[in-house]
MMTF fields as JSON, N, C-alpha, C and O atoms, coordinates in Angstrom:
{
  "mmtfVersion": "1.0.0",
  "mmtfProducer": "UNKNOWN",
  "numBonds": 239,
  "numAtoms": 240,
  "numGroups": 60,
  "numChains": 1,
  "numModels": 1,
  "chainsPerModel": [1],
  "groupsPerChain": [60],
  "chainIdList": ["A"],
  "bondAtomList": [4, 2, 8, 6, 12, 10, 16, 14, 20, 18, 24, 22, 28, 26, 32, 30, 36, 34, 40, 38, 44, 42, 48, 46, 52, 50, 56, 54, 60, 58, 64, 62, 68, 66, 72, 70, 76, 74, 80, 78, 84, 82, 88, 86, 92, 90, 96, 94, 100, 98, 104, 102, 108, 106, 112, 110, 116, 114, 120, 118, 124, 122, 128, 126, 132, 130, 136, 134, 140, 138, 144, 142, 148, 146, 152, 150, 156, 154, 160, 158, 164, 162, 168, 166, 172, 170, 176, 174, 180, 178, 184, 182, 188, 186, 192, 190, 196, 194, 200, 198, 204, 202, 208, 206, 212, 210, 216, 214, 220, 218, 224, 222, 228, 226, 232, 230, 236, 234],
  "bondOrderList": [1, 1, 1, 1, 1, 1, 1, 1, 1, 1, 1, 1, 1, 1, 1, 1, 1, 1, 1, 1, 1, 1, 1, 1, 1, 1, 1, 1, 1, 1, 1, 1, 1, 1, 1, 1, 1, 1, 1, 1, 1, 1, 1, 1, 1, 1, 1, 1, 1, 1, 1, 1, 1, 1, 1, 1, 1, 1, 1],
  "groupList": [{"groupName": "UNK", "atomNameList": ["N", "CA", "C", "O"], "elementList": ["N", "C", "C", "O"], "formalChargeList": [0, 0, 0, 0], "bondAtomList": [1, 0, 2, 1, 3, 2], "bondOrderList": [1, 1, 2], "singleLetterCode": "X", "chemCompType": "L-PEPTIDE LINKING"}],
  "groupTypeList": [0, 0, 0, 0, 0, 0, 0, 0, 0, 0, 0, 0, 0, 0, 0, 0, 0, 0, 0, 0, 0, 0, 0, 0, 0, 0, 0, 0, 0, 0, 0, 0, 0, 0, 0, 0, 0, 0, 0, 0, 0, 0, 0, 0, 0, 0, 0, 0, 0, 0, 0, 0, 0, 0, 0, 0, 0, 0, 0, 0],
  "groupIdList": [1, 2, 3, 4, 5, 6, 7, 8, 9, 10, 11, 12, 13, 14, 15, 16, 17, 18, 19, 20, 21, 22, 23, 24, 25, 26, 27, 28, 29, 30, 31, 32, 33, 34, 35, 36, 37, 38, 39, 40, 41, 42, 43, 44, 45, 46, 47, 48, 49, 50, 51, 52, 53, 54, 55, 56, 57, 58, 59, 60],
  "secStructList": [7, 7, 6, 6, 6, 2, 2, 2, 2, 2, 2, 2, 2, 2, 2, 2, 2, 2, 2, 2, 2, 2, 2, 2, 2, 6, 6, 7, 2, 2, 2, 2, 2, 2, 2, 2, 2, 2, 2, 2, 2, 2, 2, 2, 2, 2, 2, 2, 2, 2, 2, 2, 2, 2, 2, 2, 2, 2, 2, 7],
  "xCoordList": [-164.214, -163.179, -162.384, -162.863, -160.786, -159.873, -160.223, -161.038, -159.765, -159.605, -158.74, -158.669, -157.698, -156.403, -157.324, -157.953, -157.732, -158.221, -159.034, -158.965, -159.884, -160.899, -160.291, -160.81, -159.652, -158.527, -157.983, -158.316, -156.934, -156.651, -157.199, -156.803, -158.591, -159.483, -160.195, -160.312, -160.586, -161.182, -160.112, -160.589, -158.847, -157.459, -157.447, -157.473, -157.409, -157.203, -158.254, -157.893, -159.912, -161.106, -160.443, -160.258, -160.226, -160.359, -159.13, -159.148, -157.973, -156.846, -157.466, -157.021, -158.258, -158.917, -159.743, -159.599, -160.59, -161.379, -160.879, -161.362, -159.859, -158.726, -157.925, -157.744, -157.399, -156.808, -157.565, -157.072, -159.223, -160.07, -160.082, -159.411, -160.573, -160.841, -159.898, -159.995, -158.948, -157.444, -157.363, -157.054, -157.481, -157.741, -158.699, -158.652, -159.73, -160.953, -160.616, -161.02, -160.017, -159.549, -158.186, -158.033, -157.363, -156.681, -156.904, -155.851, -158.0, -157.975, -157.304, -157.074, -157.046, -155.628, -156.448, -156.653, -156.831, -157.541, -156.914, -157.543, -155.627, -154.559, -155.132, -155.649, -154.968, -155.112, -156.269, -156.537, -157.361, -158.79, -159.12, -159.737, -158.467, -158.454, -158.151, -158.657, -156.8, -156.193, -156.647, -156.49, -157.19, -158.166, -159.664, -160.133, -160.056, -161.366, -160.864, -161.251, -159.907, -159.211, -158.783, -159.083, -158.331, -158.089, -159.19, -159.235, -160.269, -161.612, -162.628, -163.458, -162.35, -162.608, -161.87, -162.553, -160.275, -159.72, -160.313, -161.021, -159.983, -160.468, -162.494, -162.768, -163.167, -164.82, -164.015, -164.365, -163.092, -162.817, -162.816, -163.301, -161.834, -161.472, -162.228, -162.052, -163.015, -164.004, -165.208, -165.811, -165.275, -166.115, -165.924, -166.769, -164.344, -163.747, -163.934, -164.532, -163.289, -163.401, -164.786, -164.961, -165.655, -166.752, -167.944, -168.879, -167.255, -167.49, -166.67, -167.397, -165.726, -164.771, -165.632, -165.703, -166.319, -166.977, -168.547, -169.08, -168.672, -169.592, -169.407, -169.788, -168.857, -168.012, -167.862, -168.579, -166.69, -167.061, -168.139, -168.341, -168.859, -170.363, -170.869, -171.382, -170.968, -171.63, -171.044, -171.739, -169.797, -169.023, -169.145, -169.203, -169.181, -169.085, -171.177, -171.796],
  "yCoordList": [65.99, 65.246, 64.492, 63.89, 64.631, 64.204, 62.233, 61.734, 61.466, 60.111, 59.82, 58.686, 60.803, 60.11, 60.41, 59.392, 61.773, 61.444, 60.758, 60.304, 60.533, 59.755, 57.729, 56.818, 57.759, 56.928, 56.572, 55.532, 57.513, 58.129, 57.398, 56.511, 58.436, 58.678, 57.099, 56.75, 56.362, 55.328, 54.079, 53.125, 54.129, 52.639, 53.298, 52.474, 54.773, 54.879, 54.283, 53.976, 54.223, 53.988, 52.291, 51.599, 52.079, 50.405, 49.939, 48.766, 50.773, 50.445, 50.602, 49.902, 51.381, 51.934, 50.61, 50.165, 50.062, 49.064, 47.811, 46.979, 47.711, 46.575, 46.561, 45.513, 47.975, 47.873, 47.578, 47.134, 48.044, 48.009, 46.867, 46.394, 46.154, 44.468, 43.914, 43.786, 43.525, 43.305, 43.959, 43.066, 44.901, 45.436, 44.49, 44.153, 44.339, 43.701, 42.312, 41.991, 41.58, 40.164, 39.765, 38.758, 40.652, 40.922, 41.345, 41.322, 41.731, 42.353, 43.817, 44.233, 44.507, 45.159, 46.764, 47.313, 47.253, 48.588, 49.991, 50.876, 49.934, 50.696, 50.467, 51.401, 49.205, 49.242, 49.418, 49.855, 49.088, 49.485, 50.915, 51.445, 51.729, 53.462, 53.995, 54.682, 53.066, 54.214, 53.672, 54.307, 52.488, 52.165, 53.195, 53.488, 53.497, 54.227, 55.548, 56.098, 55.81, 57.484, 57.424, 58.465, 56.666, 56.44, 56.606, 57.249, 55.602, 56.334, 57.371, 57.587, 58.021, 59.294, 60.207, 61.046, 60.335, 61.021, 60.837, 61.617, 59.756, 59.211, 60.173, 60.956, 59.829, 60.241, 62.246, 62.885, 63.063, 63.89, 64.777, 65.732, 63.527, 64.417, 63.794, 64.169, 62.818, 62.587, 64.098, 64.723, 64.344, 65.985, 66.751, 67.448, 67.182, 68.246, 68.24, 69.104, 67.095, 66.779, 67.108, 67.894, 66.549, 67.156, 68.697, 69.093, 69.071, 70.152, 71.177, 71.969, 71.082, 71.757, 71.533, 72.462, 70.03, 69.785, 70.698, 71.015, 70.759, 71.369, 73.226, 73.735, 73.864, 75.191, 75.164, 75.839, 74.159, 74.073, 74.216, 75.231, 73.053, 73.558, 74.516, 74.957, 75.236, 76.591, 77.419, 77.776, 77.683, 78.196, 78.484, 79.545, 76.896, 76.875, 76.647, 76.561],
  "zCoordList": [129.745, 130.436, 129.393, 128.432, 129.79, 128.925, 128.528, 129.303, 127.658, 128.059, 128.638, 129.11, 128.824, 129.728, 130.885, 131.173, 131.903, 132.828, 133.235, 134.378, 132.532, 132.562, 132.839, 133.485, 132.408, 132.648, 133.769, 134.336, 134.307, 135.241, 136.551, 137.307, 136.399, 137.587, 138.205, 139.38, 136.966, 136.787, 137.291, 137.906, 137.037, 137.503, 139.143, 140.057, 139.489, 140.373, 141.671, 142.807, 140.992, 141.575, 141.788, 142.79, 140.387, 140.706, 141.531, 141.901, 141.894, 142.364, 144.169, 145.079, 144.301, 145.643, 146.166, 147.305, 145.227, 145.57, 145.83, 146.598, 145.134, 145.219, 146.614, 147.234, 147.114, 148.009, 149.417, 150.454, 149.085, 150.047, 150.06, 150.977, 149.416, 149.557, 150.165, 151.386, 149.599, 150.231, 151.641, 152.43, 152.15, 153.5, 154.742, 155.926, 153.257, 154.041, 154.53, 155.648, 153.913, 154.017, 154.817, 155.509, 154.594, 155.641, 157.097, 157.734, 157.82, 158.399, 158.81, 159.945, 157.462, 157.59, 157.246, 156.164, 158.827, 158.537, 157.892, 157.312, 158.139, 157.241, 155.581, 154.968, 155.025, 153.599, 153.29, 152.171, 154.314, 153.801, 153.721, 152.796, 155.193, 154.949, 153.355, 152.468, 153.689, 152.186, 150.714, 149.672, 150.814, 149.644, 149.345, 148.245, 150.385, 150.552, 149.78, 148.749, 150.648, 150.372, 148.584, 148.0, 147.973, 146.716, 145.645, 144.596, 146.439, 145.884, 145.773, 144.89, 146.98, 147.199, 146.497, 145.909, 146.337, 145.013, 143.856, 143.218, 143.619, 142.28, 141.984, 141.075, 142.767, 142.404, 142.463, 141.471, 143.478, 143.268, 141.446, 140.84, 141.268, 140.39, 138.808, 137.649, 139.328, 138.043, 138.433, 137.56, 139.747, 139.621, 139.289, 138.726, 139.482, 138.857, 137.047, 136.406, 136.518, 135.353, 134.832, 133.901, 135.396, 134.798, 134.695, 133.998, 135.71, 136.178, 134.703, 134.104, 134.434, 133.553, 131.992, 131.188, 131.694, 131.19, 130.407, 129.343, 131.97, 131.728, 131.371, 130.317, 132.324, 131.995, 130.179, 129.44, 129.674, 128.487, 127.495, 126.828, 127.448, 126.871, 126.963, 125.935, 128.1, 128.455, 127.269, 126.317, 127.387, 126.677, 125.356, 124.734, 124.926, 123.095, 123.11, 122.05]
}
């Protein structure tokens, strides 16, 4: 996995958790959905990433 994605994947997690919280305190179930959903991308494509990872190694 790249460091940009890795990057990436990781502001997007913490941008998810942020929005969740903020959801949470708000009462505001809209921002808590799409905070969740942010983190769920985010763990996505830290699988993918590593998955490719691994393919790699195999490889070399």
């Amino acid at each position: 996995m790249s460091t940009e994605d890795r990057l990436e994947a990781t502001a997007k997690n913490i941008e998810g958790k942020a929005q969740e919280a903020a959801g949470e305190i708000t009462g505001d179930k809209q921002d808590q959905a799409e905070g969740q959903a942010k983190q769920a991308e985010a763990s996505a494509q830290h699988a993918v990433e590593n998955a490719k990872d691994k393919v790699k190694s195999a490889i070399d």
